[in-house]
FIMI-712013 format. One record per residue (C-alpha): residue number from 1; residue in one letter; x, y, z. Coordinates in Angstrom, 2 decimals. Example, Ala and Ser with C-alpha at 12.3 -4.5 7.8 and 13.67 -1.06 7.14 Angstrom:
! residues 2
+------+------+---------+---------+---------+
| resi | resn |      px |      py |      pz |
+------+------+---------+---------+---------+
|    1 |    A |   12.30 |   -4.50 |    7.80 |
|    2 |    S |   13.67 |   -1.06 |    7.14 |
+------+------+---------+---------+---------+
! end
This chain:
! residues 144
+------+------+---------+---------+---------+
| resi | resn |      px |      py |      pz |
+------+------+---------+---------+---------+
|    1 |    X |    9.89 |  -12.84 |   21.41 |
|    2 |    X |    9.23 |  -10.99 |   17.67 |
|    3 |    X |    8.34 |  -13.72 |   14.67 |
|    4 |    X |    8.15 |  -10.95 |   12.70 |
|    5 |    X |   10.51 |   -8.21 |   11.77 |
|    6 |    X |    9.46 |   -5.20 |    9.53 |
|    7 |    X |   12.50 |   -3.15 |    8.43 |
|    8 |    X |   11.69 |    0.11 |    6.23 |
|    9 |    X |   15.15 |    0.20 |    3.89 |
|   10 |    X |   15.68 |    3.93 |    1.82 |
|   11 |    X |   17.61 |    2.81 |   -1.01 |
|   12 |    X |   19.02 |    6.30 |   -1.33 |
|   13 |    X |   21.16 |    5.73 |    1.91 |
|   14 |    X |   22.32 |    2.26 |    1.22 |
|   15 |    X |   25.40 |    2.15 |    4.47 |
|   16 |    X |   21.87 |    3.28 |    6.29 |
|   17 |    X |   19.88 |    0.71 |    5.26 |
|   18 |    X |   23.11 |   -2.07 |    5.60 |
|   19 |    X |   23.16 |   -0.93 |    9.27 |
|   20 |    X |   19.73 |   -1.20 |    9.85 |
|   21 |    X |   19.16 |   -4.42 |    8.26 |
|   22 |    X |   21.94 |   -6.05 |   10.35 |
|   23 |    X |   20.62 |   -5.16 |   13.78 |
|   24 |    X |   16.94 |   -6.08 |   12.54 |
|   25 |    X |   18.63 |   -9.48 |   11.56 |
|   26 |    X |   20.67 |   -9.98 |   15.19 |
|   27 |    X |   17.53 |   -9.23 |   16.72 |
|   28 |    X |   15.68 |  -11.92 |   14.09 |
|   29 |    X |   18.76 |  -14.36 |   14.86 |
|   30 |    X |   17.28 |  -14.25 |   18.60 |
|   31 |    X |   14.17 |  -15.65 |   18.18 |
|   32 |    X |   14.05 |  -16.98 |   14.76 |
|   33 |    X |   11.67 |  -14.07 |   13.28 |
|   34 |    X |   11.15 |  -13.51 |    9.64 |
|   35 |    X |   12.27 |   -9.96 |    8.00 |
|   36 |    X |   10.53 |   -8.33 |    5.51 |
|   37 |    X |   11.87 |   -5.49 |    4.23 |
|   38 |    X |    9.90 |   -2.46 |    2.37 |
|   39 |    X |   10.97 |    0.26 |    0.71 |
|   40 |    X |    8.33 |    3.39 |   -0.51 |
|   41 |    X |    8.54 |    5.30 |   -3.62 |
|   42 |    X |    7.47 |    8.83 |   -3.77 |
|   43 |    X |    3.22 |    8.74 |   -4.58 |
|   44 |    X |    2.06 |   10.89 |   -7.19 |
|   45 |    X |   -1.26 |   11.18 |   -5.08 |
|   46 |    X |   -1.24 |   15.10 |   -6.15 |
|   47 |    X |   -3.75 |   15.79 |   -9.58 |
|   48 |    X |   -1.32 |   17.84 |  -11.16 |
|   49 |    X |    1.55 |   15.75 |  -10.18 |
|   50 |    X |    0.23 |   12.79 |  -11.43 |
|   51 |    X |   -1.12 |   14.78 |  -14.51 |
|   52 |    X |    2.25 |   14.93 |  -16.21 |
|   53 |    X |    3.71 |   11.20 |  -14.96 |
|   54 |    X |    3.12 |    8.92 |  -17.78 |
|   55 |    X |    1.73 |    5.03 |  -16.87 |
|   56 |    X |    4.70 |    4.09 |  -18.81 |
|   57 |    X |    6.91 |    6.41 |  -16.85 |
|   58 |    X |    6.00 |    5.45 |  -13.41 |
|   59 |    X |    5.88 |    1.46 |  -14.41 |
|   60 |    X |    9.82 |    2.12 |  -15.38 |
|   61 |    X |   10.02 |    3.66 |  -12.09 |
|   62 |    X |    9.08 |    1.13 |  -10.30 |
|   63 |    X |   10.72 |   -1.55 |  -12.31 |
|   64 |    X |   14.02 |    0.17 |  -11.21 |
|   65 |    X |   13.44 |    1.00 |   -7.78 |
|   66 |    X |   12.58 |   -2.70 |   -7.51 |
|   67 |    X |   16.11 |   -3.60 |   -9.26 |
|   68 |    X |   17.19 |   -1.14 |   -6.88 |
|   69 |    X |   16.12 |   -3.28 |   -3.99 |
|   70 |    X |   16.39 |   -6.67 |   -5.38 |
|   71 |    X |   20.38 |   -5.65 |   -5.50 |
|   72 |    X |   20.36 |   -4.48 |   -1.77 |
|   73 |    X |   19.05 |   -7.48 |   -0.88 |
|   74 |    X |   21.45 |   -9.65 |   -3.19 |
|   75 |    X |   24.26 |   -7.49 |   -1.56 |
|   76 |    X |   23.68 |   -7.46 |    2.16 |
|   77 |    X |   21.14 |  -10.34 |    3.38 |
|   78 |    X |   22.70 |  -13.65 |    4.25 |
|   79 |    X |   19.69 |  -14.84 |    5.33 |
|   80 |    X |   16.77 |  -14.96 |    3.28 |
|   81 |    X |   14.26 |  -11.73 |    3.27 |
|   82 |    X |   11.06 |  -11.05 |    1.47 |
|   83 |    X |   10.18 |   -7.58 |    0.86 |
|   84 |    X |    7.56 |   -5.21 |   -0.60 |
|   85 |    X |    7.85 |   -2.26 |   -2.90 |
|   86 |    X |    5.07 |    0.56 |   -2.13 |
|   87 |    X |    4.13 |    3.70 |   -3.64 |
|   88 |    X |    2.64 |    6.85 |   -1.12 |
|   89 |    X |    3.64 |    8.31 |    2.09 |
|   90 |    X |    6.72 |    6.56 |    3.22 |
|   91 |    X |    5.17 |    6.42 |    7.20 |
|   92 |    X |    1.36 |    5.30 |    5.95 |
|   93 |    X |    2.81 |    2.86 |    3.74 |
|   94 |    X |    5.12 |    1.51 |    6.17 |
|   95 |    X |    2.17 |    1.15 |    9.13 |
|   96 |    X |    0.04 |   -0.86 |    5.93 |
|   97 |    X |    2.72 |   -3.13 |    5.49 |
|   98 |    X |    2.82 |   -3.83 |    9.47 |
|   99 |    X |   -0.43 |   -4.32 |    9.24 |
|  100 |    X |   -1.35 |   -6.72 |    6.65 |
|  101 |    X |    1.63 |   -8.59 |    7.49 |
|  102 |    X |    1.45 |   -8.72 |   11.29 |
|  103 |    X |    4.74 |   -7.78 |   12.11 |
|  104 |    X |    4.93 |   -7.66 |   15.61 |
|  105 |    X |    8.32 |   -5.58 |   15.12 |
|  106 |    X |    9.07 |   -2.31 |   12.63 |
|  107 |    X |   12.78 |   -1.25 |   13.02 |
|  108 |    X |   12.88 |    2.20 |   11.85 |
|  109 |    X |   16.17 |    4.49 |   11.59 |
|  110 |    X |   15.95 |    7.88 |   13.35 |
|  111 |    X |   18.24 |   10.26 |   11.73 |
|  112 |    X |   18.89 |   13.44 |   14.13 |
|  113 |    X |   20.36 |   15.63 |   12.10 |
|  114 |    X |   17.56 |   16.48 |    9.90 |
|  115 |    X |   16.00 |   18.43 |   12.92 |
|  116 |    X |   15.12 |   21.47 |   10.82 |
|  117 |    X |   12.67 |   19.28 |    9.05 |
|  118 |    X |   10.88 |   18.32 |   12.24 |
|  119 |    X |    9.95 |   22.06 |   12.78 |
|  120 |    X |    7.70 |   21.65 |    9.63 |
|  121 |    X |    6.87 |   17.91 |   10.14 |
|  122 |    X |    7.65 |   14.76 |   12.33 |
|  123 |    X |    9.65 |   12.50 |   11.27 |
|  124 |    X |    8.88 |    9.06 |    9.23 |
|  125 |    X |   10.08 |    7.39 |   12.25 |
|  126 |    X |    8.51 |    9.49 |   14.92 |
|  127 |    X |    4.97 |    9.00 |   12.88 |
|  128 |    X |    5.79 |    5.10 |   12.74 |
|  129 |    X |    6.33 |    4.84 |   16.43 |
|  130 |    X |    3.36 |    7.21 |   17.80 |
|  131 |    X |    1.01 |    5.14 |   14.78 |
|  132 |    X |    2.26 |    1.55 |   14.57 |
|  133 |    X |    0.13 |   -1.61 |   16.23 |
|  134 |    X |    3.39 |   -3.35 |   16.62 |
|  135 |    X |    6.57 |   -2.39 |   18.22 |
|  136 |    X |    8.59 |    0.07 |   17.04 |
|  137 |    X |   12.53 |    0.03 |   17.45 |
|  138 |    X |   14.18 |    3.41 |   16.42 |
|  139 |    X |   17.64 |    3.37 |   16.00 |
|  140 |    X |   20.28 |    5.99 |   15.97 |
|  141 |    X |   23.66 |    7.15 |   15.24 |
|  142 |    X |   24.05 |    3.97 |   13.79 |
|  143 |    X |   27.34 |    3.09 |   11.36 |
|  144 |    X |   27.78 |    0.10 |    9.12 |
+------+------+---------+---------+---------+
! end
């Protein structure tokens, strides 16, 4: 069975993120896997973007999108999680994690109703799944 469960959190859809997290951690009640959860911050990979961003500004940044997740996790894990913070493109990142970690699971949310979006560009889940080494469990029309 898994040993170890990647879940991508966005801390901007916290019920999301609850749901998710609870069916990553029935499936790690199974077998006894370890979660990690991750959560990526916007990168400022563009020059000219990252020409007006301050070191000081994106070091508060990060110190509160790390609050941010430290209080998910405070609020909604029984069990206990580690997680990683990462800065870039939210599907890259994700696959890294995976990677260096050896997850052998990444449970992803799927949400439909941004279709319009996937005319331009797949979807952070559909680029996890069709990229990943591991697993990849995409979940939808899920409610906390």
């Amino acid at each position: 069975m898994f040993k170890k469960i990647l879940v991508p959190i966005d801390l901007d859809y916290t019920d999301t993120a609850t749901a998710v997290y609870q069916r990553a951690a029935a499936i790690a009640k199974l077998s006894g896997a370890k979660i990690r959860l991750i959560s990526v911050m916007p990168g400022f990979g563009m020059p000219i973007v990252a020409s007006f961003i301050s070191e000081e500004v994106f070091r508060e940044a990060t110190d509160r999108f790390k609050e941010a997740l430290e209080k998910f996790i405070s609020d909604n894990c029984r069990e206990p999680v580690s997680y990683e913070l990462r800065t870039g493109k939210n599907w890259e990142e994700i696959i890294k994690a995976a990677d260096k970690w050896e997850a052998d699971l990444i449970v992803v949310y799927h949400n439909r109703r941004r279709e319009i979006n996937e005319v331009f560009s797949r979807s952070c889940s559909q680029r996890v799944a069709d990229n990943a080494n591991c697993s990849v469990l995409r979940l939808r029309n899920i409610q906390n």
